[in-house]
C-alpha positions as CSV (number, residue, x, y, z in Angstrom):
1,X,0.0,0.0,0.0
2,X,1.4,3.4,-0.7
3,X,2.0,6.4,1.1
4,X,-0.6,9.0,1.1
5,X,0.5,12.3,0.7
6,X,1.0,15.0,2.9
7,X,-2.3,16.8,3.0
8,X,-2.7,20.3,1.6
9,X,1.3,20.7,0.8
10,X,0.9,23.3,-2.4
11,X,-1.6,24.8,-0.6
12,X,0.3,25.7,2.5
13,X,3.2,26.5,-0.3
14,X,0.9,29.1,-1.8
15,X,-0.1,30.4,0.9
16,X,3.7,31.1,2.4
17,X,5.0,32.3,-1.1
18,X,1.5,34.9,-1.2
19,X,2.2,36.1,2.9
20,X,5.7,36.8,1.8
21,X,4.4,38.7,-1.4
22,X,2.5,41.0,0.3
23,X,4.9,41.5,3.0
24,X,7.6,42.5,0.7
25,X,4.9,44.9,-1.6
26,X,4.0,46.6,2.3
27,X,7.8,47.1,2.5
28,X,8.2,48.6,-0.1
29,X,5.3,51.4,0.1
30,X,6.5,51.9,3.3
31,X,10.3,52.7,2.5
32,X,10.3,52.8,-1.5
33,X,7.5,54.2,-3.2
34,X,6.3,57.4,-3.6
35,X,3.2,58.6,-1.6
36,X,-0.3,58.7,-3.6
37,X,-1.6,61.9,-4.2
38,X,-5.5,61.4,-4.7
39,X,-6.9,64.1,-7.6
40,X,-9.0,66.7,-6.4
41,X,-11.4,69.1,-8.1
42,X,-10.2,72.8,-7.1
43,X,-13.7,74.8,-8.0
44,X,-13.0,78.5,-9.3
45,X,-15.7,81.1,-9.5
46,X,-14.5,84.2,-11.7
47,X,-15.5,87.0,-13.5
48,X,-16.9,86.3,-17.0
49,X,-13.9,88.7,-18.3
50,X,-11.7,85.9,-17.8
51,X,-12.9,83.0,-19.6
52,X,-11.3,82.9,-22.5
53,X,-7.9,82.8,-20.6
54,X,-9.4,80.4,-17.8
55,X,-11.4,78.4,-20.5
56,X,-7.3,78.2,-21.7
57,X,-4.9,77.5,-18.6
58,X,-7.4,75.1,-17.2
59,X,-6.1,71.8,-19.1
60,X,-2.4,73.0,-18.0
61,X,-3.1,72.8,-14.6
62,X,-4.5,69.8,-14.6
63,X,-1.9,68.2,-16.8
64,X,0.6,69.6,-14.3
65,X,-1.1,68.6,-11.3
66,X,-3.2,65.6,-11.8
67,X,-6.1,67.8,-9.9
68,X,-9.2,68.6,-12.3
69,X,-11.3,72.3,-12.4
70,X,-14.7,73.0,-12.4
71,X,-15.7,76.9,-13.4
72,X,-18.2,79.4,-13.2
73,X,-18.3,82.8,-15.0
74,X,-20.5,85.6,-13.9
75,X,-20.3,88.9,-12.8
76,X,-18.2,89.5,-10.0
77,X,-21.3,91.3,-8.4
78,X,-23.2,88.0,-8.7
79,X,-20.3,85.9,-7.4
80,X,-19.4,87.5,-4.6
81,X,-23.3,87.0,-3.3
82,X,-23.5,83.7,-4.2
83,X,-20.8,82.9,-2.0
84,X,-21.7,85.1,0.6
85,X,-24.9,82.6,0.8
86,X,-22.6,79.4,1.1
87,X,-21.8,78.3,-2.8
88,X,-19.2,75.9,-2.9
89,X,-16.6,77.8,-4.6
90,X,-12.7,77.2,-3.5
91,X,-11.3,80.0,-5.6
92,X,-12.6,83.4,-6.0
93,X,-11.2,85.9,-8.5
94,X,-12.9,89.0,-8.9
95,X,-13.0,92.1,-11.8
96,X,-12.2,94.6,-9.0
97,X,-10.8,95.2,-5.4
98,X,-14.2,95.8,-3.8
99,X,-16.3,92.6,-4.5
100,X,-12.7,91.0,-2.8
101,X,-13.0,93.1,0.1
102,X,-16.6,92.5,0.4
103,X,-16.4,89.3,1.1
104,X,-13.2,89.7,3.5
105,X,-15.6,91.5,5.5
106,X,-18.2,88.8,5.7
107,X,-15.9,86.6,6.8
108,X,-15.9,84.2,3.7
109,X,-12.5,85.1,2.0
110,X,-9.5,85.6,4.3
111,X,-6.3,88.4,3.2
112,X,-3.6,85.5,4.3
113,X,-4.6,83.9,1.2
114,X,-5.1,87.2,-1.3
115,X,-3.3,88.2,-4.3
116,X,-3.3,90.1,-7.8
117,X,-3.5,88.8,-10.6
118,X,-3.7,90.9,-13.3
119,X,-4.8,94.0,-14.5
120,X,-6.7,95.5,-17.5
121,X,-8.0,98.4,-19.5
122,X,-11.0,100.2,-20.1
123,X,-12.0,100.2,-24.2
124,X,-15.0,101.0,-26.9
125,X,-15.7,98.2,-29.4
126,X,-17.5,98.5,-32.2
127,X,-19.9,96.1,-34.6
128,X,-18.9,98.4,-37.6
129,X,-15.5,98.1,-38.8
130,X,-15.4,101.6,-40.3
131,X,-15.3,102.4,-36.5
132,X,-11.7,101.0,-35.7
133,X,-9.0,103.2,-34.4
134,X,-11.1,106.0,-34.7
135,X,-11.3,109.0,-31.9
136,X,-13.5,107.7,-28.8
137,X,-14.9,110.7,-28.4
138,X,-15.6,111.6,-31.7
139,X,-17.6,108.0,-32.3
140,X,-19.8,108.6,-28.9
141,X,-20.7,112.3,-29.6
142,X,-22.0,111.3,-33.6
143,X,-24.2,108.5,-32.2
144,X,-27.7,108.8,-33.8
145,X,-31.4,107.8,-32.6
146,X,-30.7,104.2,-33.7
147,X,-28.0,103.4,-31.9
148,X,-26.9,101.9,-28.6
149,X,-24.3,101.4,-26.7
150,X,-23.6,97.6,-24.4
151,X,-22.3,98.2,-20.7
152,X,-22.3,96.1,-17.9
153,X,-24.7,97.0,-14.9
154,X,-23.5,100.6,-13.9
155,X,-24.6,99.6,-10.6
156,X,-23.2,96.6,-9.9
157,X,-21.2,94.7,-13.0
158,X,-17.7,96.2,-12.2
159,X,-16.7,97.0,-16.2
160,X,-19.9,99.1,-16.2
161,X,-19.0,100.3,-13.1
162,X,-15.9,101.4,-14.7
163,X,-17.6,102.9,-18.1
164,X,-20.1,105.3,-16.6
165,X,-17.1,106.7,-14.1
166,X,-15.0,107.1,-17.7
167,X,-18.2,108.4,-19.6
168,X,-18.6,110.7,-16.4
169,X,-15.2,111.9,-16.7
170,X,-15.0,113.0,-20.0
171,X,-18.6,114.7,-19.6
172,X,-20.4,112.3,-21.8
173,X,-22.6,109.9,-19.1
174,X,-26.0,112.4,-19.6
175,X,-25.4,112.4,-23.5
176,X,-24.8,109.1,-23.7
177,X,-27.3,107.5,-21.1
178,X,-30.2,107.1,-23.5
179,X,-28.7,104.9,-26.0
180,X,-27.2,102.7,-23.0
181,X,-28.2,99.0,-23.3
182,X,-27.4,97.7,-19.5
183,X,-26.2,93.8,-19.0
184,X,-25.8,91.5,-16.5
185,X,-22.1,90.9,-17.4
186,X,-19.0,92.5,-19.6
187,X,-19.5,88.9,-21.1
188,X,-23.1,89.6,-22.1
189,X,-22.6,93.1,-23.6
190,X,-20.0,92.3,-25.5
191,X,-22.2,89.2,-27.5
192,X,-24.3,91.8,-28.0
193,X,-22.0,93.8,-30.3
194,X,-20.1,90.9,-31.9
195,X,-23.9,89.3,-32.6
196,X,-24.3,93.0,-34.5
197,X,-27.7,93.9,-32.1
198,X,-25.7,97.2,-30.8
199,X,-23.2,99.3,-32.8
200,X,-21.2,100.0,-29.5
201,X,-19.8,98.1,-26.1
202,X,-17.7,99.1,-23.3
203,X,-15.4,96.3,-22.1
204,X,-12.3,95.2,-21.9
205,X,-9.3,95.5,-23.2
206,X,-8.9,91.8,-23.0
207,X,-12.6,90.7,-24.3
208,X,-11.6,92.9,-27.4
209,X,-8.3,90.8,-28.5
210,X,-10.4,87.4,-27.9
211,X,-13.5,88.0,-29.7
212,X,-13.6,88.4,-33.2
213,X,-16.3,90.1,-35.1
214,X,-15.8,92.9,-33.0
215,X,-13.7,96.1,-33.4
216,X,-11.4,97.9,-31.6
217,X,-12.4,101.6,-31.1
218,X,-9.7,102.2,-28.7
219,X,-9.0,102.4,-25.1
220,X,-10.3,105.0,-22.3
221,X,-7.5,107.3,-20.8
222,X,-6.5,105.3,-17.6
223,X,-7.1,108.3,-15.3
224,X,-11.0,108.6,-16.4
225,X,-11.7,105.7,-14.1
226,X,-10.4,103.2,-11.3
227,X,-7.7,101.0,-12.0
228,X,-9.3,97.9,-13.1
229,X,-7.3,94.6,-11.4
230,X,-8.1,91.4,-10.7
231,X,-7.5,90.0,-7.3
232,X,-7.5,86.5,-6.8
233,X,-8.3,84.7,-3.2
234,X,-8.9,81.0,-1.7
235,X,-12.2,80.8,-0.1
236,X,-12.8,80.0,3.2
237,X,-10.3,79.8,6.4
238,X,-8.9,76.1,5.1
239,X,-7.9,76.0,2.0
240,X,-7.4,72.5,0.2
241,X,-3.7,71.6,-0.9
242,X,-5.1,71.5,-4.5
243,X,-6.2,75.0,-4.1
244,X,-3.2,76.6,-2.8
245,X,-1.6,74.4,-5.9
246,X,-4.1,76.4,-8.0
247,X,-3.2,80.1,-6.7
248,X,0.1,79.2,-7.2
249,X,0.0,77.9,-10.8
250,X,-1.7,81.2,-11.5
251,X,1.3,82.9,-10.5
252,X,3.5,81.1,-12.6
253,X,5.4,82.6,-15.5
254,X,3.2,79.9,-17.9
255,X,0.1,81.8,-16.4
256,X,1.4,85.2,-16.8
257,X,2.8,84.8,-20.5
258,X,-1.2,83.7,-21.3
259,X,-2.5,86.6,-19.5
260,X,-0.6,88.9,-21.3
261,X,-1.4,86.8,-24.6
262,X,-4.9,87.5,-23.7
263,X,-4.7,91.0,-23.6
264,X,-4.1,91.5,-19.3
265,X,-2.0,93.8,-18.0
266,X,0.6,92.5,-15.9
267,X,0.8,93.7,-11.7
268,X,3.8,95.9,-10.8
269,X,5.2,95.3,-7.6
């Protein structure tokens, strides 16, 4: 009669050889491999001015990072209320100082974290091209019944802000005030004029360059209104490692050459 074998042999083998496995894979993630970094979504609420740039650096800082972005244009106006009322936002980045400092005072943006990012100018588009490079004033005071001007909100949208303190400033803002067409956002105004429903717009500098089927009038003196910049914060007293990550790509010299591609204006220090 023969032997019988020695029960379960190549199991208990297995078994050893997998114990052994996963003891040497613990090993090395605890002295060897690098840590994991789980991705993240860093959510940026901004003013509509800077979309096209956003719309554009977005991809980079994910490539760079791993972390993905989620973003929302409005008014800054809009924004900054929305967030006052709890909107989960992680970056705010705003058309001007105030809306920033607005929400410094309610407690939901915090200076530690508070920087700017660029800066802009003031400028008259047109839907006609004979209207290119031509004398600002000249074009506003030869406007006839049929025509009408785009603005942001004057009280609330900060480029219309900016537009009826220029229009003000060169004496034109009671001339002018019955062809104004007001819009929630600079966005908003300026479809208006590339869509060819109003001759005119006040925007940017920076909406001018990236749109085309709109023309360049030219550009308000910088002393008929308030600097225009854009600060840039983290929300909230905590911010998220993939957030700071975010504030700090948008400091970079990549980020900067793009603004300035876009038409910003670089920040002196």
């Amino acid at each position: 009669m023969s032997k019988p074998a020695k029960p379960h042999s190549t199991c208990v083998a297995g078994w050893i050889h997998r114990r052994i496995a996963m003891a040497l894979m613990m090993l090395s993630l605890l002295f060897g491999a690098p840590a994991v970094v789980l991705a993240e979504t860093v959510t940026v609420f901004a003013a509509s001015s800077l979309k096209p740039v956003l719309d554009s650096l977005a991809p980079d800082f994910e490539a760079q990072t791993g972390h993905q972005t989620q973003m929302s244009f409005a008014s800054s106006a809009l924004i900054a209320r929305q967030i006052e009322q709890g909107a989960p936002a992680d970056v705010f980045v705003s058309a001007n100082p105030q809306w920033m400092t607005y929400l410094v005072d309610k407690g939901r943006v915090h200076d530690t974290h508070r920087v700017t990012l660029a800066g802009n100018r003031l400028a008259l588009i047109s839907a006609r091209s004979e209207d290119a490079n031509q004398n600002i004033l000249d074009i506003l005071n030869t406007m006839t019944a049929g025509d009408k001007i785009a603005m942001g909100l004057v009280s609330a949208v900060p480029a219309g802000q900016y537009g009826k303190a220029a229009l003000e400033h060169l004496g034109l803002w009671d001339e002018v005030a019955p062809f104004v067409v007001q819009m929630d956002n600079v966005r908003a105004a300026l479809n208006l004029v590339a869509l060819n429903e109003v001759r005119l717009g006040i925007v940017y500098a920076s909406d001018a360059i990236s749109t085309p089927h709109v023309h360049l009038v030219g550009t308000f003196p910088a002393e008929s209104h308030p600097q225009i910049v854009y600060p840039m914060a983290a929300v909230g007293p905590a911010p998220s490692d993939a957030t700071l990550g975010f504030l700090a790509f948008m400091q970079s010299d990549m980020a900067r050459a793009r603004l300035d591609r876009f038409g910003f204006l670089p920040i002196k220090p």
